[in-house]
Each structure stands twice: as structure tokens, then as C-alpha cells.
N, C-alpha and C positions, 0 to 999 in steps of 0.2 A: 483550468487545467484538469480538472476530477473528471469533467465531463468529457472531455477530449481523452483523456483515460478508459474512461465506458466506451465509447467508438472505437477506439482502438483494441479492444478487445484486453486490458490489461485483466489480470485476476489478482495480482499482489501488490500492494502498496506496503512497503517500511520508511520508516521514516527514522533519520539520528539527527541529533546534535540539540543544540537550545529549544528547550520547548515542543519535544517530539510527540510527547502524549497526547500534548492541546493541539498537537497536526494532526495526528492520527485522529483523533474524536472527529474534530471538521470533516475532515474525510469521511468518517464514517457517516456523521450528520447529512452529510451531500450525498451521498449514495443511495441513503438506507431514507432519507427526508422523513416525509410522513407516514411510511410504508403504503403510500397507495400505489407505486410502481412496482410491480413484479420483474425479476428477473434483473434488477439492475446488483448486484453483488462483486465486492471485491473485499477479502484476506486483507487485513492491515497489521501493521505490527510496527511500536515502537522501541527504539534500543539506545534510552538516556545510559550514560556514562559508558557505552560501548563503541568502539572503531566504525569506521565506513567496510572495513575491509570485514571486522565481524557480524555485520550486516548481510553485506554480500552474502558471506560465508552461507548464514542462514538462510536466506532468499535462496540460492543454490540447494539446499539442500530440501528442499521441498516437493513432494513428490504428487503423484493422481493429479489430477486438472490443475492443481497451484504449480508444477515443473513446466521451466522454459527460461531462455531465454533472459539473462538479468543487466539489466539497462539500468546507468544512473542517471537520474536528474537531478541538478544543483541550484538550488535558489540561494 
């Protein structure tokens, strides 16, 4: 899914609910790997003990090349 993220041009990943930090890290791991890839970057952010909606919120509120467009995915 991370990688299908990269191709699609995503720039921000949040993540809520159980376990969002240990999401976020993975993600970061997967992106950021060994850093011999340049260029591969995306903004992550987790928000334990916080709403989907105050999530959004923030993803919305973000501005220069992190604004656009906020789309949910639900696992």
C-alpha cells in the first residue's frame, strides 16, 4: 500500500486509532528504508486518543506542497 502511495503521488500519511505510532514508524521505515533512495518522502503523523474527524481536521489544514486533497483509507 506505501508503495502504491509513492506512485500516486501521495505527500501525507496520518494515521488513528490502535497502534498508530507503530503505523506511522512502518511507514516511515518503508519510505525512508535505508536512505539510498532519493526523492522517495511523505509527512506522516499519528493521532492516538484523537477522532478520524480531528485528523482530517489537521490533514486539511496543512499548507505549501503537504495541501490537497484528503482522502480516507480504512483498514
Amino acid at each position: 500500500m506505501v508503495e502504491q502511495f509513492l506512485s500516486d503521488g501521495v505527500v501525507f500519511v496520518g494515521v488513528v486509532g490502535q497502534d498508530c505510532s507503530q503505523v506511522e514508524d512502518i511507514v516511515d521505515e518503508l519510505v525512508a528504508g535505508d536512505g539510498s533512495i532519493d526523492g522517495r518522502t511523505i509527512l506522516t503523523s499519528s493521532h492516538e486518543g484523537e477522532s478520524l474527524e480531528d485528523a482530517v481536521q489537521f490533514a486539511q489544514s496543512l499548507t505549501g506542497d503537504y495541501a490537497g486533497e484528503v482522502q480516507i483509507v480504512q483498514l
